[in-house]
Structure formats: C-alpha cells, structure tokens
C-alpha positions in Angstrom: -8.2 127.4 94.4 -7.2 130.7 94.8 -7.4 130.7 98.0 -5.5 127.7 98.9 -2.4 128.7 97.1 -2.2 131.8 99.2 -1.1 129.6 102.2 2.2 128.3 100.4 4.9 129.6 102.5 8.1 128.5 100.3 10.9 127.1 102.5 13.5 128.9 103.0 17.0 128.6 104.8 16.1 130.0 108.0 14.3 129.1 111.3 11.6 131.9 110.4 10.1 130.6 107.5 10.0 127.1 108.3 8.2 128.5 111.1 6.2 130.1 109.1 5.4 127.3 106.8 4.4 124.9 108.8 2.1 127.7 110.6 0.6 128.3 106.8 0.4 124.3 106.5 -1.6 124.2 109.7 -4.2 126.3 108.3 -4.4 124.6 105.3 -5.5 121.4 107.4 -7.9 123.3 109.6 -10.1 124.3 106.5 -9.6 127.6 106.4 -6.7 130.2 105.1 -6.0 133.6 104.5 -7.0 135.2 100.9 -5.0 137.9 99.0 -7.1 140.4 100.9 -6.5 138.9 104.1 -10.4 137.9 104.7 -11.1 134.1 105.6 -12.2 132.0 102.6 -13.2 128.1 103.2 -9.6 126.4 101.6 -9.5 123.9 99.2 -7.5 120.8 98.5 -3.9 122.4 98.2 -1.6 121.4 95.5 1.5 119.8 96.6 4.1 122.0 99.0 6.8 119.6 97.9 6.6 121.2 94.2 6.7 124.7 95.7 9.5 124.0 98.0 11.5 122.5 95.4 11.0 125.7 92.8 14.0 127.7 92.0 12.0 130.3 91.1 9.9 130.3 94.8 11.3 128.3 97.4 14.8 127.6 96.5 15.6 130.6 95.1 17.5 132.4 97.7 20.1 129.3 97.4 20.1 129.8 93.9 20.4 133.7 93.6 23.0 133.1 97.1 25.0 131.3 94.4 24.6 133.0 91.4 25.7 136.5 93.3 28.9 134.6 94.5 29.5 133.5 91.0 29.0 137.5 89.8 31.3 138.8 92.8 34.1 136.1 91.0 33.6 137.4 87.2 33.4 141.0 88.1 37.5 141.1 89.0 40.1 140.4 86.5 43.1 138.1 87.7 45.1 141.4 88.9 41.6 142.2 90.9 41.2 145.5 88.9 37.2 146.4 88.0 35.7 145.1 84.8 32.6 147.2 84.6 32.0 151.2 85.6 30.9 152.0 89.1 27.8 153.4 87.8 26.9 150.8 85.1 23.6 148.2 85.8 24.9 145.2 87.5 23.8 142.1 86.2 21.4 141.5 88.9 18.6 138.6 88.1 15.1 139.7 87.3 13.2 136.9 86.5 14.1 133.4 84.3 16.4 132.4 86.2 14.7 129.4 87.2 14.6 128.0 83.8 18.0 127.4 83.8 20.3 124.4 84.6 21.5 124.9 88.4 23.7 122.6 90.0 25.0 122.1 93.4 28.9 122.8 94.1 30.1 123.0 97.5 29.7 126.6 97.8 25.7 126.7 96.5 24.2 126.4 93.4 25.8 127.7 90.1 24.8 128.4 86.5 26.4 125.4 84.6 26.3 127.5 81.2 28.7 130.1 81.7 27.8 131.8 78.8 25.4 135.1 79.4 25.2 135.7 75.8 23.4 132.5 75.1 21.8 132.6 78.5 19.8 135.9 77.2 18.4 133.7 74.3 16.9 131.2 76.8 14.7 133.9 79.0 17.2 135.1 81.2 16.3 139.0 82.6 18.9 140.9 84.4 18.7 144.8 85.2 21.3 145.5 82.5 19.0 143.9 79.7 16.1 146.1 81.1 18.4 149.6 81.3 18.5 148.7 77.1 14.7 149.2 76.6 14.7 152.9 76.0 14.5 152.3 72.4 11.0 150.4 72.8 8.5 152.4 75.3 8.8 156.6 76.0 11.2 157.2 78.3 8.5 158.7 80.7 6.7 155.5 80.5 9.7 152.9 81.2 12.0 155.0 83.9 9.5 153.9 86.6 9.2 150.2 85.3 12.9 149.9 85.3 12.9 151.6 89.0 10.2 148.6 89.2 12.4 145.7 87.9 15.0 147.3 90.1 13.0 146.5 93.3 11.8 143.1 92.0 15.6 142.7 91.8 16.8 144.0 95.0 13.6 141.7 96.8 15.1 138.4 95.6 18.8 140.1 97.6 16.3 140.5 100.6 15.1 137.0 100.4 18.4 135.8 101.1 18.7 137.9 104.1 15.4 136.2 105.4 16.8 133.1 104.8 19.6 134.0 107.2 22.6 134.0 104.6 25.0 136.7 105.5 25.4 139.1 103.0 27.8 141.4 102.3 28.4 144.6 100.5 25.1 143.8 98.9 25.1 139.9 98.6 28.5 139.9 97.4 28.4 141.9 94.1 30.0 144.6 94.1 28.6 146.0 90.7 25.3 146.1 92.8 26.5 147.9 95.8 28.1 151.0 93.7 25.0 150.7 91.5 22.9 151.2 94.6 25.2 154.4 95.8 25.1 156.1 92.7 21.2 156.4 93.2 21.9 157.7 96.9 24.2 160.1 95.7 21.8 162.1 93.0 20.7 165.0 93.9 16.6 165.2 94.7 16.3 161.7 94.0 15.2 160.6 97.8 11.3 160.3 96.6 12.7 158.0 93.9 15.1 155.9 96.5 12.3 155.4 98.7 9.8 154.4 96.5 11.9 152.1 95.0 12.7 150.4 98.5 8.9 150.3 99.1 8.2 148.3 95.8 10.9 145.8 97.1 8.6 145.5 100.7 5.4 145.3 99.0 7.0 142.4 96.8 8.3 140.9 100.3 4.8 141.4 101.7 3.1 139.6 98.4 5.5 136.8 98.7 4.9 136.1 102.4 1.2 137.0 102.8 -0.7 136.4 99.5 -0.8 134.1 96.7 0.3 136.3 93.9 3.9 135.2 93.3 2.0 131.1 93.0 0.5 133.0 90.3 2.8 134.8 88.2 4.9 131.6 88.7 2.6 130.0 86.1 1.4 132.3 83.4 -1.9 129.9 82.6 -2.6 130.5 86.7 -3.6 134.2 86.7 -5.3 133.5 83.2 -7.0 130.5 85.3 -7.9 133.2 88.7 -9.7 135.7 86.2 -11.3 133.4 84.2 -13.5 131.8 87.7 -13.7 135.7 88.7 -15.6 135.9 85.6 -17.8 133.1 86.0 -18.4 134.5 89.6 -19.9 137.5 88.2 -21.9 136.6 85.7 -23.1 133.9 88.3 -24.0 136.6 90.3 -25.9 138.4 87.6 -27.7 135.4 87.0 -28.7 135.5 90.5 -29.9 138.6 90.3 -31.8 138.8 87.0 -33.8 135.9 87.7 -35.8 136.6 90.5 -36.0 140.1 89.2 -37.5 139.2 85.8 -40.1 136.9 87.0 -41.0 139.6 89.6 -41.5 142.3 86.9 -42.1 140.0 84.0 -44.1 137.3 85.1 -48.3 138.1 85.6 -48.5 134.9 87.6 -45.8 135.6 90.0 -47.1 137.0 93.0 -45.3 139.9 94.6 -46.5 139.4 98.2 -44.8 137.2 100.4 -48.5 136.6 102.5 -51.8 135.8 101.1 -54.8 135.8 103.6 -58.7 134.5 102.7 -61.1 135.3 105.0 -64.4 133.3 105.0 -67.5 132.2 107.2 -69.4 129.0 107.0 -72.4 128.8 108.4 -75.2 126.1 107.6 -74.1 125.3 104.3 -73.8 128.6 103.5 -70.6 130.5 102.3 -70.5 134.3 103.1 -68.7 136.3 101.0 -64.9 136.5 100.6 -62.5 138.8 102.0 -58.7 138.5 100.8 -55.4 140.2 102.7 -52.0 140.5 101.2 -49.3 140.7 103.2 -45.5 141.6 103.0 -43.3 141.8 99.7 -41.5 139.7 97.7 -39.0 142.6 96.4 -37.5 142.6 100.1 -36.6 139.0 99.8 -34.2 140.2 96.9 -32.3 142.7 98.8 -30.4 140.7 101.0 -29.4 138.6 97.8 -28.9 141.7 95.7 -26.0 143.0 98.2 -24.3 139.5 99.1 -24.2 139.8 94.9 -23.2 143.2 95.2 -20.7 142.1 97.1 -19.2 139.2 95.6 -19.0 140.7 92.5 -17.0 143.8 94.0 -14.2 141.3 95.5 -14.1 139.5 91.9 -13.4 142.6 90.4 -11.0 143.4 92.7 -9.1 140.6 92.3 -8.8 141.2 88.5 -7.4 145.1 89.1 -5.2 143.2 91.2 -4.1 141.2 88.2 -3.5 144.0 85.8 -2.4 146.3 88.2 0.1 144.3 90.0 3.6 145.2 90.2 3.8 141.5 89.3 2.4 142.0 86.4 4.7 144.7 85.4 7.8 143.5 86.2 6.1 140.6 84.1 5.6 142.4 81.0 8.9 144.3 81.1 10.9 141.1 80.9 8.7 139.9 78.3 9.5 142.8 76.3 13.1 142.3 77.7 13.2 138.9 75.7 11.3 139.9 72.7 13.6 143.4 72.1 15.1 141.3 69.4 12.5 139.7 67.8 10.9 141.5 64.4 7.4 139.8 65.7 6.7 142.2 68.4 3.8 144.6 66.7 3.2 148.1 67.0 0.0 147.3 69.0 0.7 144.6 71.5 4.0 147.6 72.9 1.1 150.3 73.0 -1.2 147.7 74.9 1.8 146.8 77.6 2.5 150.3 77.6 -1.0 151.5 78.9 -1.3 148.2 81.4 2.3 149.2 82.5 0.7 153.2 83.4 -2.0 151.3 85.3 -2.2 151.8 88.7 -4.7 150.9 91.6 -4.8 152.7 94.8 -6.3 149.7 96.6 -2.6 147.8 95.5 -0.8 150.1 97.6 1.2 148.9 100.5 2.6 151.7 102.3 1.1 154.8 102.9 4.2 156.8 103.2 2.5 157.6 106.8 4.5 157.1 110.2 3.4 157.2 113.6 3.5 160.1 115.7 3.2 160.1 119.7 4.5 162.7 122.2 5.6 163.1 126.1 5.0 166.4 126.5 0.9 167.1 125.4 2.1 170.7 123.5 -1.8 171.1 122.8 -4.7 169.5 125.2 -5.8 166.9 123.7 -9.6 166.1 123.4 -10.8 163.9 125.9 -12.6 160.7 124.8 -14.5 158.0 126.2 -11.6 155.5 125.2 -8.8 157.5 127.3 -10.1 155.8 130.5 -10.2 152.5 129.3 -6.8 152.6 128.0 -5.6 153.9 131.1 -7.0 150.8 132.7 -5.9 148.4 130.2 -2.2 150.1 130.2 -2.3 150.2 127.0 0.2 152.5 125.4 -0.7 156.4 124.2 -2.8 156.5 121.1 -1.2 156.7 118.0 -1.8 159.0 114.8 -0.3 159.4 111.6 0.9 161.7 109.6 2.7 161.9 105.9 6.4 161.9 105.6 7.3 165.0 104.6 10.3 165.4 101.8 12.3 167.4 103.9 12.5 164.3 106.6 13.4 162.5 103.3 16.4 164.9 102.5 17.7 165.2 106.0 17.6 160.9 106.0 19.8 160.4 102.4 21.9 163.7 103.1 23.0 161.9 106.7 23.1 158.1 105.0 25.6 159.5 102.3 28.3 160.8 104.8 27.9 157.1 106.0 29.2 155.3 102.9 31.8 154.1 104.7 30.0 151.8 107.1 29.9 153.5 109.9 26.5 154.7 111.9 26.4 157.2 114.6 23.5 157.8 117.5 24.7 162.0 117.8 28.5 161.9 117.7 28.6 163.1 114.2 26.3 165.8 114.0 27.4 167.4 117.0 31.2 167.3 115.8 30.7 168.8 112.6 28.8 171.5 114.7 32.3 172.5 116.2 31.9 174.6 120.1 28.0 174.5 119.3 27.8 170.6 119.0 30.7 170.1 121.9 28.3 171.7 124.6 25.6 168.9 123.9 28.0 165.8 124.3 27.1 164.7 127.7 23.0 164.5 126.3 24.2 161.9 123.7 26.6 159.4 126.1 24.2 157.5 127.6 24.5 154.0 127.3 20.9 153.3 126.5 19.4 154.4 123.0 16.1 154.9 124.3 17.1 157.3 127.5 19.0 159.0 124.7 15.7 158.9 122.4 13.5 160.2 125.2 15.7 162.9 126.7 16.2 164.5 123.0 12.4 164.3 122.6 11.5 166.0 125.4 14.0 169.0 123.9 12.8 169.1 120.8 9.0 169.1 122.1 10.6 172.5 124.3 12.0 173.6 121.2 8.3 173.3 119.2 6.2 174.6 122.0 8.9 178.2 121.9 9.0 178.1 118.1 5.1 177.5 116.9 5.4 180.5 114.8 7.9 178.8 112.2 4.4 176.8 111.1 3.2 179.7 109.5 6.5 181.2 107.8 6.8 179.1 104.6 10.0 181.2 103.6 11.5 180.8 107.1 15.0 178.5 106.0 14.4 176.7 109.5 11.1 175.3 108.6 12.2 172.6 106.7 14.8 171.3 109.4 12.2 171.9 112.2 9.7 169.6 109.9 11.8 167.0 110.1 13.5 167.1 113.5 9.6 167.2 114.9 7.8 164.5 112.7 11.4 162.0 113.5 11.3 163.1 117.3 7.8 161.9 117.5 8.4 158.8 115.3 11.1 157.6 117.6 8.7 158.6 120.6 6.5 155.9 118.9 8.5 153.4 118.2 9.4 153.1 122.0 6.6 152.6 122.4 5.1 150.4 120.2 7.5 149.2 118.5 10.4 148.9 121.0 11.7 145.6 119.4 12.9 146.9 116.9 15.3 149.3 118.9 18.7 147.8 120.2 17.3 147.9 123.8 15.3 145.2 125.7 11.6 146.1 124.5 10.2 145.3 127.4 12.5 147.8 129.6 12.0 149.9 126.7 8.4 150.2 127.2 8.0 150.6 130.5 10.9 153.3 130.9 8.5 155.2 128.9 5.2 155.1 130.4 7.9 155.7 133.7 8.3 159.4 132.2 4.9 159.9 130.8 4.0 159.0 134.2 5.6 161.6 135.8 5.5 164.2 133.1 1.3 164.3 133.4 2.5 164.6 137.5 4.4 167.2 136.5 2.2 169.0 134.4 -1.1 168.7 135.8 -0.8 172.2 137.6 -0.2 173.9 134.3 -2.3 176.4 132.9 -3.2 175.4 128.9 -4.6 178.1 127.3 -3.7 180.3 124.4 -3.7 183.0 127.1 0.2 182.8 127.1 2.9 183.4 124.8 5.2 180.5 123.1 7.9 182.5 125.1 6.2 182.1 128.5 4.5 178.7 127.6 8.0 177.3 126.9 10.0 178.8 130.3 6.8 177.9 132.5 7.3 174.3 131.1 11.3 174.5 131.7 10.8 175.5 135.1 8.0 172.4 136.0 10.1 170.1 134.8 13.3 171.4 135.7 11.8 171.8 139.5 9.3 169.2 140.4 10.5 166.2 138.0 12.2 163.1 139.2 12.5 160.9 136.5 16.0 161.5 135.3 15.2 161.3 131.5 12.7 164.5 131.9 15.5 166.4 134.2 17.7 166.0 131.4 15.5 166.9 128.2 14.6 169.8 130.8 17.9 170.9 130.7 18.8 169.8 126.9 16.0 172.2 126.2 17.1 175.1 128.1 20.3 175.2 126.5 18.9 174.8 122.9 16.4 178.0 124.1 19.3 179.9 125.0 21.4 179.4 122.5 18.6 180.4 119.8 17.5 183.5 121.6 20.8 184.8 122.5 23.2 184.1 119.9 20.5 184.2 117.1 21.4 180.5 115.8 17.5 179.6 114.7 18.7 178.0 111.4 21.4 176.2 113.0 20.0 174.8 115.9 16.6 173.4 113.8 19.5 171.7 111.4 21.5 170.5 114.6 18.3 168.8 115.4 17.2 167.4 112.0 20.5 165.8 111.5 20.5 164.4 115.5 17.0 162.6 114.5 18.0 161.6 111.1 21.3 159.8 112.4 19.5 158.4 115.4 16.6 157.0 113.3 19.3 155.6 110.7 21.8 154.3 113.9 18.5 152.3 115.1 17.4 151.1 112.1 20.0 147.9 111.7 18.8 144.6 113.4 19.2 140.6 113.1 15.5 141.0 114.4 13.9 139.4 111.1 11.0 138.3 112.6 10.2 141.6 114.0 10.7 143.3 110.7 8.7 140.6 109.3 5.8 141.3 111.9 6.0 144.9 110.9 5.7 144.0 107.1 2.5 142.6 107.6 1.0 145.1 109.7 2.4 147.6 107.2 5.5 148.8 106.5 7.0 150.7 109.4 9.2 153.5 108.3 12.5 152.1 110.3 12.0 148.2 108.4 12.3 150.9 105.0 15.2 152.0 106.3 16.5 149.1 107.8 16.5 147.4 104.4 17.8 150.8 102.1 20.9 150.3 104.9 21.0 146.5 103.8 21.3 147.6 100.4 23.9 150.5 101.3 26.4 148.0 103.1 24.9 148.0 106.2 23.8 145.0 108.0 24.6 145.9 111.6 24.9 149.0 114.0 28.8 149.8 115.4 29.8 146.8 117.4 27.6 144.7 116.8 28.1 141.4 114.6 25.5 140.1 112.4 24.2 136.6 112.7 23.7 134.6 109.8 24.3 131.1 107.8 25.7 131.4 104.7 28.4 133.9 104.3 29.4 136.1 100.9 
C-alpha cells in the first residue's frame, strides 16, 4: 500500500509533471515503484489517480493557491492603492486547510467563495499570520523554528506554482509576501536562518515529487494506517525469529544438526554394531533469517521515525494547534507531547547536506593517483568531484551581494568591480566576455593563482582576509563544478559548456606537466613559476587570460599592500556570479537536481524566486499563467 501511493505524481499545469505522471503511472503498471527510501518494493493495486488529480489539496492546488494569491494581491490595496498592512507584518500566506474550502472557477482561476477570513479561521483555515500568534502556547525557543517550518511549507505551495509553469511575479503576486520575504534578507546574521528555511521548502518539493508522504498527511487515518502494518511487520518478524529459536533451545526432541548419519554392516543375518555421525547445524539455518528480520524490522522502524519526525508532521501539528489556540479543550499535556514531537529530529530525514561540490583546473596539491583515474580518462568522464561544507562566510558574502539587488537587477562582475573605483576599473576587460562560462573559467584560474601565493591565510584565524578568501575559493571551485557537471543549469549551451572545459584542463595538465610539485618551493615562487607556464606555453585563450587576471591580482596585493581588498573583490565577484547564474526557466533541470540532492545554485535559484527574481538581465521568463 505504501508503496503504491508513492508513485502518485499529482497533475499539475505544466508539460513536466504530466510527464512525470504518466512516467510514475507506467511503473505502477509494470509491477514495481519507488518506496519513500527510494529502494524497489513489488507495487500494489493503486488507488485511483483521478481522486488525486482532482485534490485541491495535492493535484490541483497550484490553480487553487494561483488564485487565492491573485485574490490576496486585490485585497491588500485600498481603492486609492495605498498599503493596508505593514511591510514587515506575516502575509496571509496559506498553510494548510485550504482545501476544505468551497473553490470555484472564475475566469481568472479559482477563488474562495466566502470572502470572509474571520469565519474561514473557524473552518480549519492556516495562514502564516495565524501561526506568528502562537507565542502564547509553546516556549519561544521551541516554536521560532516551527514557524520558520510553516514558513517553508508555505513558500513550497508558491514553488509549486512555478512548476506548474504559471508566471509569477513579485512572489506569486502578493505583495505582503515579497516584503515579508526581504525583511528576513535584510536581518543581520540571519543567512543560516534564510537558508535553512529555503531548504525545508526543497525537501518538501523533494517529498512531494519523490515519496509518498504528502498521500499521507493528506489523510490523517493514512499515516495512523502506514505505522500500524509497520507494526505488525515487526512483531511478524519477531515471531519469525522466536520460533525457530525456542524449539531449538527449548525443545529436547528437536534436533540441532542439520545431518544424521548411521553406519551399519549386515552380514549373514547378523547386525554389527552401530556407528552414528552428526553433521552440520541447525543454528546456521537461522542466520540468514535472523538478518533478512534484522532487516526488515530496521526499515519498519524507519519508516515510523519518518512519521514522527517528518517536517510533515510538524507543520501538521502546528496548524492543529493553530485551530485549537481558541479552544479551552486543549490540555496541558497533549501541548507538552506536541512540543517534544515538534524538538524531534532524525538525521536520516535530512535532505541536504549543506555540502557543494568542489573541482579545480589548476591541481594546487598532486593529487593521489588511483586505479580509477585511468578509467575515467578513457571513459571521458569529467574530473572527480568532492565535497565540502558551506562555510558561513560564503553564506554572508551571498545575502550581503542579494540585498544590494532588491531592485531586480543581477550582475555577472559589473557591480563589484564599480564599487571598487580605479581598483575594480583595471579588471573590466576579464568580465566582458560574452560567454558566462569563459568568464567562470578565466576567474577560476585567478583565484586558484591567488590560493596557491596566499596558502598561509589557512593558518591565520585572525587574518580579516580569511573569511573573504573562504568564500571566493569554496564559490570558485563550485562554479568550476557546475561546468562541469552541471552545465545545464548555466545560461550557456551545456554541451559547449562542457567540452570548453575539458578544452582547458586539457591543455592546463600540457602545460603543467614539466612542473616541479614539491614543498621544496615557496608560495611566492610556486605561484610566479605557475604565472610564467601558463603565461608562456598555454594556448587555450581562457588559461592566457586567468594567467594574466592572476598576475595583476599578485601585483596589486604585493605592491600596494591591498590583501583584504583584493580577497573581498574576489568574494563579492563569486558571490554575484553564482547569484547572476542561478535564474533559469530550466525546471526540469532543477527538478533533476532535486532528486539527486539539492544543488546549491537550485537553493539559490528558488531564494531569487522568492526575492523577485525569476530571470537573469534580458532575459524573459516563460510561463502560462501570469500574476
């Protein structure tokens, strides 16, 4: 059962999830379908799709939240369009219930047909406003990240509706929403809090698309259904276990051995004596059972931490408390029960990592040599990739650049090296070139010249550069990666994108392969030696240039002493690039890199849908319905 609700796809608006749908449907028919856990489990009759299709609270909803967000953007003006609410106040953004409701269709969508919200909160409705007036119910350390929570259930039902290909904009239309959203952006130290709450919104997206947990939650007397057979699945399994087990220990008559020889000779009648062999033992029949048991019984209990621990679950118990806040039946001990379910939390749940991808051009340290590098070589396959933990000064550099972007527009370099004055104005012709990743490549190659001179800063945790050479570094690298592994998700042509750079890692292990690696040398001479190879003996364009780029980054750090400025030059270079990038129409990309794990430019890409950004400059966004 479980299993074969993890295949409905709810239909959507767009091309992509019908797709996806009838791909889901397909598998249904074939016998066999992806579990929550993404192993295959033998499928089972599924219930209808035409019921789940039909849901406003699954496969309709983006039409109904579509319309409902219109309806807001209409009530939030007064007829002289002056603002109703505060910038910073909750907007009135749905939560869950709202599928309960009466919905109709009007030209433009569907609407609420009871205007009224103060009767609509008596019938189940949640909004983020209702759940911003809990602080009177749980401690304020317990509820601030189950609001955050709601907040990204909230802001996952706005994504929907950009999978389902309406255009959206200035945050589906509600303007209560979008200043909501940019008051959070513009708090100080509160970039761990916007990206964790844009990470709850993917891992809902993820839920939705690849497991059966919103079928679930759909249906309250479903989950209470999943844990009950987990149940019966373990103590099935315990009964599986104890039986043979007791009549092995228990049991006199059992035997233990699995072979029992008697050896006799007959010889006129006459019977000699007997001789009797026992071989092999029953206890190693039980092991095999004992750990498919084992087993089992782990992945049952799994998938009940997976019910309490859920976000689902959460966001489920804040809205009951949401529409019991009035009620005098609520008791002491049912609120300190949610609370402690609510402080759960389950490391197996987690989605992202908070991990990006790392890959470089230039090899600053020899790498060790494995029995795989030659069979990637052969295989063209790109360079191995390896992780490594944002950092929080990446973080800061990212919201810093994003909030001198509130008004819309995104820059690949122009920017930062404006507000640099004479020091940014001698780097503008390394940021004009027409393709984004020539201009990705070229600054990677000067920031890896920059690293390889300045490997001391690692060590100098009070130096005021470190943090800006942290994240200039770990973003160089991650842009390094994504073209090329991810290069659809990058305005170029991937495939160009990709080849252009095993063109320059090409010729940069040409170029390098008379070099002397060693710790013989000093960063100083390690960096000019490398300046001089590729300045002299490179002839892919991209490496001349980062050559040079480098050079005059060196120069102006060692001469005129501008360390700090330089490192910052470069963390806010990275930090607009990655967020210039980050835009797209390409949902099924993003989509692809939801399932394989959320990729640190589809976080971003969706924290700019949020902000007002749906598109990079000059380029229109392509879409059905429009706000």
């Amino acid at each position: 059962m479980r299993s074969a609700f993890g295949v409905l796809i709810p239909q959507e608006h767009g091309k992509e999830d019908v797709a996806c749908e009838r791909t889901a449907a397909r598998r249904c028919h074939s016998g066999w379908t992806h579990s929550r856990d993404r192993h295959l489990w033998p499928a089972l009759p599924p219930p209808p799709l035409h019921q789940t299709r039909q849901s406003f609270a699954l496969g309709r909803n983006p039409h109904l939240i579509f319309g409902y967000m219109k309806q807001q953007s209409s009530q939030q003006t007064s007829h002289h369009g002056e603002r109703v609410v505060a910038e910073d106040a909750p907007p009135p953004l749905l939560v869950m219930g709202e599928e309960k409701r009466h919905a109709e269709k009007q030209p433009l969508g569907y609407v609420f047909k009871d205007d009224s919200w103060t009767s609509s909160h008596n019938i189940g409705l949640v909004t983020i406003d209702r759940v911003w007036r809990l602080d009177n119910i749980l401690p304020t350390s317990t509820l601030k990240p189950q609001k955050d929570l709601c907040f990204s259930f909230a802001l996952f039902k706005l994504l929907r509706c950009r999978f389902a290909r309406y255009k959206v904009r200035n945050n589906a239309g509600s303007k209560d929403a979008f200043s909501f959203f940019w008051s959070l952006l513009l708090k100080e130290g509160e970039h761990d809090r916007v990206f964790l709450v844009i990470s709850d919104e993917l891992w809902f997206l993820h839920d939705y698309y690849y497991s059966s947990l919103p079928i679930y939650y759909s249906k309250y007397w479903l989950s209470l259904l999943g844990i009950f057979i987990s149940l019966l699945c373990i103590a099935c399994c315990v009964l599986w276990i104890t039986m043979p087990v007791w009549q092995l220990v228990v049991s006199e008559e059992y035997l233990p051995h699995q072979m029992h020889c008697t050896t006799f000779c007959i010889r006129e009648q006459l019977v000699s004596n007997t001789w009797h062999e026992h071989y092999g033992n029953r206890y190693l029949d039980l092991v095999p059972v004992f750990l498919l048991s084992v087993l089992v019984m782990m992945a049952e209990v799994r998938d009940i931490a997976s019910y309490f621990c859920s976000n689902w679950t959460k966001v489920a118990l804040i809205c009951h408390l949401v529409n019991r806040a009035s009620s005098q039946h609520s008791s002491l001990l049912k609120k300190k029960w949610i609370g402690r379910l609510l402080i759960c939390r389950c490391r197996m749940m987690k989605h992202w990592d908070e991990k990006i991808g790392q890959c470089s051009i230039l090899e600053i340290r020899p790498s060790k040599t494995t029995l795989l590098v030659p069979l990637r070589r052969l295989l063209h396959l790109p360079d191995q990739k390896r992780k490594v933990k944002v950092p929080a000064a990446m973080k800061v550099c990212i919201i810093e650049v994003l909030r001198s972007s509130r008004n819309g527009h995104l820059s690949n370099s122009a920017t930062c090296l404006c507000r640099r004055g004479q020091v940014g104005e001698r780097f503008f012709w390394a940021g004009n070139n027409q393709s984004t990743s020539c201009t990705i490549l070229t600054w990677h190659v000067a920031t890896s010249i920059l690293e390889v001179r300045y490997t001391h800063l690692d060590d100098e945790e009070q130096s005021s550069s470190i943090n800006y050479k942290i994240a200039a570094t770990r973003l160089s690298r991650y842009c390094a990666y994504l073209v090329t592994w991810c290069p659809e998700l990058l305005p170029d042509d991937d495939e160009w994108s990709r080849s252009l750079y095993e063109d320059v890692k090409k010729d940069t292990k040409r170029v390098l392969a008379g070099c002397e690696a060693g710790d013989s040398l000093t960063p100083e001479a390690k960096c000019q030696q490398l300046i001089r190879l590729l300045a002299a003996n490179a002839k892919h364009e991209v490496l001349k240039e980062g050559a040079r780029l480098g050079d005059q980054l060196v120069e102006l750090m060692v001469v005129q002493g501008e360390d700090t400025t330089v490192w910052k030059l470069m963390a806010e270079f990275w930090s607009e690039m990655i967020l210039y990038v980050a835009p797209s129409d390409n949902l099924k990309g993003h989509k692809e890199a939801i399932a394989r794990g959320v990729e640190l430019i589809t976080l971003l890409w969706v924290l700019l849908f949020h902000a007002g950004i749906v598109s990079r400059p000059g380029e229109e966004d392509n879409a059905g319905g429009v706000v």
